[in-house]
C-alpha positions, 0 to 999 in steps of 0.5 A, spaced: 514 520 482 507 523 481 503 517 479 506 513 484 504 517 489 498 519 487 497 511 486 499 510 494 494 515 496 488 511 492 491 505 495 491 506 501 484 511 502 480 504 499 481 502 505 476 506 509 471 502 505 473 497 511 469 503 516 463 497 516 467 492 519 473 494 524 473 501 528 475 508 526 482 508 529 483 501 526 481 503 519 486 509 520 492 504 520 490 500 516 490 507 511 497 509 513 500 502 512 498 501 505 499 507 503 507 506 506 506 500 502 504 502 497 510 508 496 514 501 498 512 497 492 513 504 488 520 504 488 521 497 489 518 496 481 522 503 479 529 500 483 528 493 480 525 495 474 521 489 474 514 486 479 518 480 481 521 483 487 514 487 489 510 480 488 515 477 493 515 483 498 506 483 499 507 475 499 511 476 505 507 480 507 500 478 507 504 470 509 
């Protein structure tokens, strides 16, 4: 649960990169949402046991 969390909040602060190209207030949604997704991904590989349904749900996403 630690790793997951911990990998979420990395995921999401690698955003902030994009702070060279959109504003800060655009930024700082972009960070929450991946980080939501991030934990979101998390428990669906835990729930599934698998990537297939992860791999599925950001192909969605990003379609």
């Amino acid at each position: 649960m630690w790793t997951s969390i911990a990998c979420s909040i990395l995921f999401g602060l690698y955003h902030l990169n994009n702070l060279t190209s959109q504003s800060l207030i655009s930024t700082v949604g972009q960070v929450i949402i991946t980080l939501g997704m991030g934990l979101f991904l998390s428990y669906l590989r835990v729930w599934s046991n698998g990537l297939i349904w992860c791999m599925v749900v950001h192909f969605l996403q990003d379609f």
